[in-house]
C-alpha positions in Angstrom: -33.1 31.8 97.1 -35.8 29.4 98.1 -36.8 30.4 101.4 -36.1 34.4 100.8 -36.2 35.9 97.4 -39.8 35.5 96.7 -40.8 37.5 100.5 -38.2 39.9 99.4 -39.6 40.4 96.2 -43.3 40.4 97.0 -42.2 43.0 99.9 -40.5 45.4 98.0 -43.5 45.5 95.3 -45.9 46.3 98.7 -44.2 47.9 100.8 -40.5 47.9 101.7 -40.4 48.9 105.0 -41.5 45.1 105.6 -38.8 43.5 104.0 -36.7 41.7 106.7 -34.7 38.4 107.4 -36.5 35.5 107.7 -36.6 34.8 111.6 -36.9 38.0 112.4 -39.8 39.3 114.8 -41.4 42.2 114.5 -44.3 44.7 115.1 -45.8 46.7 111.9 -47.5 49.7 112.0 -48.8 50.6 109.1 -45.7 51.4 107.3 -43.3 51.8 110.7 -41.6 48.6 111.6 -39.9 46.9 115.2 -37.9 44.6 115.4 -38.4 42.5 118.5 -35.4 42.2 119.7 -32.3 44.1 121.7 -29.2 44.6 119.0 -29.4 45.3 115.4 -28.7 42.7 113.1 -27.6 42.9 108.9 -30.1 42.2 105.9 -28.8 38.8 105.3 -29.9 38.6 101.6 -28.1 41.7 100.7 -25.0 40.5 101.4 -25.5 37.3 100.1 -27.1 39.0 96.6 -25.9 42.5 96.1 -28.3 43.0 93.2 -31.3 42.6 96.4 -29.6 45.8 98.2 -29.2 47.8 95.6 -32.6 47.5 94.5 -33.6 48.3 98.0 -31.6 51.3 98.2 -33.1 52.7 95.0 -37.1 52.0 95.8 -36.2 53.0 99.4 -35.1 56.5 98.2 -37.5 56.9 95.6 -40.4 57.0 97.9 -37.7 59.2 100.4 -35.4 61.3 97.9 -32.7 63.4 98.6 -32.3 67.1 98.3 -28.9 67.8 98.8 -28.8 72.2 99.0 -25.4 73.8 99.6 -26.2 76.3 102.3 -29.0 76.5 104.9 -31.9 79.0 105.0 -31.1 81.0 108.1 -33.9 81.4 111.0 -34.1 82.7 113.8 -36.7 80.2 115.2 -36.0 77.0 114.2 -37.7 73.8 114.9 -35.7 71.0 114.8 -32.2 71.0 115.7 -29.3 69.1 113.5 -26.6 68.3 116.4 -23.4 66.9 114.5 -20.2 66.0 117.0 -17.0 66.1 114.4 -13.2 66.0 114.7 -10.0 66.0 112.5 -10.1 66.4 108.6 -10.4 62.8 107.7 -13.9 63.0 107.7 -14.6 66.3 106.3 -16.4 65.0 103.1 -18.3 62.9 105.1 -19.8 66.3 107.4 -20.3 68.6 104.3 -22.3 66.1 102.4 -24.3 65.2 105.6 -25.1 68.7 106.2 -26.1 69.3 102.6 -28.9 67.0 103.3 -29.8 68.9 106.3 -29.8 71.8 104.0 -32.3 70.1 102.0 -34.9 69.7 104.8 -38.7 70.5 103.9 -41.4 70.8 105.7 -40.1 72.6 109.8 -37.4 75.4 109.8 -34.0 73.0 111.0 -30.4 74.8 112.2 -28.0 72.4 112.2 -24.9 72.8 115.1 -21.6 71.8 114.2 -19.5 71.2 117.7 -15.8 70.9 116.6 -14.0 68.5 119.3 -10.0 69.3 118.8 -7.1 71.1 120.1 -7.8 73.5 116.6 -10.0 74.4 114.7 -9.9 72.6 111.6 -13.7 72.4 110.2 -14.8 75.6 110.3 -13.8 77.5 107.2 -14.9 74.8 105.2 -18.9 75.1 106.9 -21.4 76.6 104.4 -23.6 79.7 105.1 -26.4 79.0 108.1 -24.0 76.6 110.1 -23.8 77.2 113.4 -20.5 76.5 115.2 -18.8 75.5 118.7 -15.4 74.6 119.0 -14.3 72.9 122.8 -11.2 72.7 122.7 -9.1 69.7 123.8 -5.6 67.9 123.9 -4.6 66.2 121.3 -3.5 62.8 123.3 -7.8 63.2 124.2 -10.1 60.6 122.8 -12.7 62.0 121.1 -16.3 62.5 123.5 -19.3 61.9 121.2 -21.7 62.2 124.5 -19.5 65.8 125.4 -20.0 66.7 121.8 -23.7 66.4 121.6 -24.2 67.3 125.2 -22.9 70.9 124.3 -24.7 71.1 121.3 -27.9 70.6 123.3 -27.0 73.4 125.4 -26.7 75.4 122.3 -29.5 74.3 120.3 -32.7 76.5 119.9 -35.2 74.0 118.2 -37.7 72.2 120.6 -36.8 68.9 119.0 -33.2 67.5 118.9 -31.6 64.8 116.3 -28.7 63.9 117.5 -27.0 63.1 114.5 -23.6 61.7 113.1 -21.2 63.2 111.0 -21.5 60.7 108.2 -25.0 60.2 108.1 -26.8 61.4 104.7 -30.7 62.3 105.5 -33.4 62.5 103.0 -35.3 65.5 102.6 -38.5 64.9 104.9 -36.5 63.5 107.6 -36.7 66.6 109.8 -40.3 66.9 109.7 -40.9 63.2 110.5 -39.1 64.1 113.8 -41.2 67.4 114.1 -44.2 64.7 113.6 -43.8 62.2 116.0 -42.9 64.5 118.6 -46.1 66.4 118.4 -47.9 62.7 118.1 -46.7 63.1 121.7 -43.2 61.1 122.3 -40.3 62.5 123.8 -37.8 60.4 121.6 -37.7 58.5 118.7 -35.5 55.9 116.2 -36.9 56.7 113.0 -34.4 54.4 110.9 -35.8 51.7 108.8 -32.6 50.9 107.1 -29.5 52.2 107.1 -27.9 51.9 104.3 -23.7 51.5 104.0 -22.3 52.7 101.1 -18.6 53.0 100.0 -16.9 56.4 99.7 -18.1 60.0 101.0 -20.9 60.7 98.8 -24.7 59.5 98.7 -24.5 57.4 95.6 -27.2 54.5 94.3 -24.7 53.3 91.5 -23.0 50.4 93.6 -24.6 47.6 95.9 -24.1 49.3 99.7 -21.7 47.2 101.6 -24.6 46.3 104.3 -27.9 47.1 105.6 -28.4 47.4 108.9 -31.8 47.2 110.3 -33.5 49.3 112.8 -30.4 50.7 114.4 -30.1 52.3 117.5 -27.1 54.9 116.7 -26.5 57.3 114.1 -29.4 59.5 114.0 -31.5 60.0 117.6 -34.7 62.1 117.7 -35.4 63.5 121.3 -37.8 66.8 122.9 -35.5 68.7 124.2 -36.8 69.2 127.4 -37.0 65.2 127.6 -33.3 65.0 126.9 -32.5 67.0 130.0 -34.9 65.3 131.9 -33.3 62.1 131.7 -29.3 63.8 131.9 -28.2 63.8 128.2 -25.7 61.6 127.3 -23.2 60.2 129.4 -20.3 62.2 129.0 -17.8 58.9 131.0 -18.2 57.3 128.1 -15.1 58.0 126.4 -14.2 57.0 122.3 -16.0 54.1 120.8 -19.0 52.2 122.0 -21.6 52.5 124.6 -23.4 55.7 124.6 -26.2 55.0 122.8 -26.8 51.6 124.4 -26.8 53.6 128.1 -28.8 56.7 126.7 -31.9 53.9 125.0 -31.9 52.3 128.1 -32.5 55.7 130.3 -34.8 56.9 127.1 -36.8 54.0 127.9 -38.1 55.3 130.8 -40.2 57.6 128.5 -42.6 57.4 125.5 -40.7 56.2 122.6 -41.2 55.8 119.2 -39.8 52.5 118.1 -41.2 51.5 114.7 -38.8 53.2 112.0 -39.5 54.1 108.6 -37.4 56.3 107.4 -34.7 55.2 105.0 -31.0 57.1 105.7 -27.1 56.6 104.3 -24.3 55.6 106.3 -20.8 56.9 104.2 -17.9 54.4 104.3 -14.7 55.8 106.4 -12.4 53.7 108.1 -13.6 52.0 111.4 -12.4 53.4 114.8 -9.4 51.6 116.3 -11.5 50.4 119.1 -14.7 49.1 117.1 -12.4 45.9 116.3 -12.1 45.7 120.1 -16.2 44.2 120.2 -16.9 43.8 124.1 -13.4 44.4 124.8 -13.4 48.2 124.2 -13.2 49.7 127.3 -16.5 52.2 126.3 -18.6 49.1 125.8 -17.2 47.0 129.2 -18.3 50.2 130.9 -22.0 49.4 129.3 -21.2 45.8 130.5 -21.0 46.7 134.2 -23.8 50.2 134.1 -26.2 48.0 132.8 -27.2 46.2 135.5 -28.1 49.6 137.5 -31.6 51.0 137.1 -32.1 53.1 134.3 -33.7 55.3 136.8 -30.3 55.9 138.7 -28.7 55.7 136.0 -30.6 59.4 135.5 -30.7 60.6 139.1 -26.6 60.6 139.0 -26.1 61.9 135.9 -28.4 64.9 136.8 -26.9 65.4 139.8 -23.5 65.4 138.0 -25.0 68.3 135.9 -26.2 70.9 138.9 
């Protein structure tokens, strides 16, 4: 309480966006923060005081509210495309209340693309009105392909900037346009997130403490031009269920101009962890990180768009 409370509180009076753990380095600007260094790390006093999180998830959203809309306004000419990889029924909640905050977007005219990764189709009759939809079928004994998911919704997608986005990530409702703007301030990808904020069960909800806060993360939500994501070969489509991607795909978007300093606030719904996420360095995604890295982010590109021709 001491040596953290009293920065905590003064930085939630001034500006939140600055509140952070208390050997943490990191750039400001204005109210866009980095953190200077490689891997995300936890809020430390939310999970050691509750009460500090919650508080942080309600001024965080009143300065970034929600608008949660059940269908999207159709257009033929949209400017930032929603790119959501999904499988199975377990996590069906999770997608329709994430796309009800992409239905919510102000600002740009968004499309949000849906790619269904399963030997049936299982989501699509429960999509609302204005959701776009690709089914690639696969065998059931498959893992699931988050880089073959978003890959083909790329391919697919019509707006000149890209989020790639999860399927249990809640937006708020000037998200999309804070995408639109920091591509047009000239960067070809960008990690908007502040804070992302994990709470229990499969709605957006202010009411409990979240479970943890996760600073600056790298996955989850990726902002990219389009043309920049081809140019550098997409995701990585050998990296196969948990783990990985978005470490490889930082590292090859580093070879661009990139907007580091997030702050945007979003919502990370609680679901089950994947089998192999307990596996840490052992999953066999994340030892194929462990061995990539050490090649050139530049190759790294050069066979990966060879792969694509």
């Amino acid at each position: 309480m001491v040596y953290d409370w009293i920065p905590f509180e003064l930085r939630l009076r001034r500006n939140w966006t600055h509140i952070r753990n208390r050997h943490d380095s990191v750039d400001i600007d204005g109210d866009g923060v980095r953190c200077d260094w490689r891997w995300t790390s936890d809020l430390h006093i939310a999970n050691v005081f509750p009460s500090t999180g919650r508080r942080l998830l309600r001024t965080a959203f009143a300065q970034w509210p929600l608008a949660l809309e059940e269908n999207l306004a159709e257009t033929e000419t949209p400017r930032v495309s929603f790119i959501i990889g999904h499988r199975g029924v377990a996590r069906l909640p999770h997608l329709l209340n994430t796309i009800r905050s992409i239905a919510g977007q102000r600002g740009v005219p968004v499309e949000c693309v849906v790619v269904e990764q399963s030997p049936q189709q299982e989501a699509r009759q429960h999509l609302s009105r204005g959701v776009r939809y690709l089914h690639t079928p696969v065998d059931v004994s498959q893992p699931y392909n988050r880089s073959r998911a978003f890959n083909s919704g790329a391919r697919l997608a019509r707006g000149d900037v890209l989020i790639l986005h999860d399927n249990d990530v809640v937006v708020p409702r000037d998200y999309a346009a804070t995408a639109a703007k920091a591509i047009d301030a000239g960067y070809d990808f960008a990690n908007l997130i502040r804070f992302l904020f994990y709470v229990r069960g499969s709605e957006a909800s202010f009411e409990e403490p979240p479970e943890r806060i996760v600073e600056n993360t790298q996955g989850g939500s990726v902002v990219a031009r389009r043309s920049a994501y081809f140019d550098i070969g997409g995701y990585d489509e050998e990296f196969i269920g948990w783990g990985g991607e978005d470490n490889d795909f930082w590292d090859r978007a580093s070879t661009r101009k990139v907007q580091r300093h997030g702050s945007v606030p979003l919502i990370h719904l609680w679901h089950a962890p994947q089998p192999e996420k307990n596996l840490g360095d052992a999953a066999p995604a994340v030892a194929r990180y462990r061995e990539i890295e050490k090649i050139p982010a530049v190759e790294r590109i050069a066979r990966l768009k060879g792969l694509a021709r």
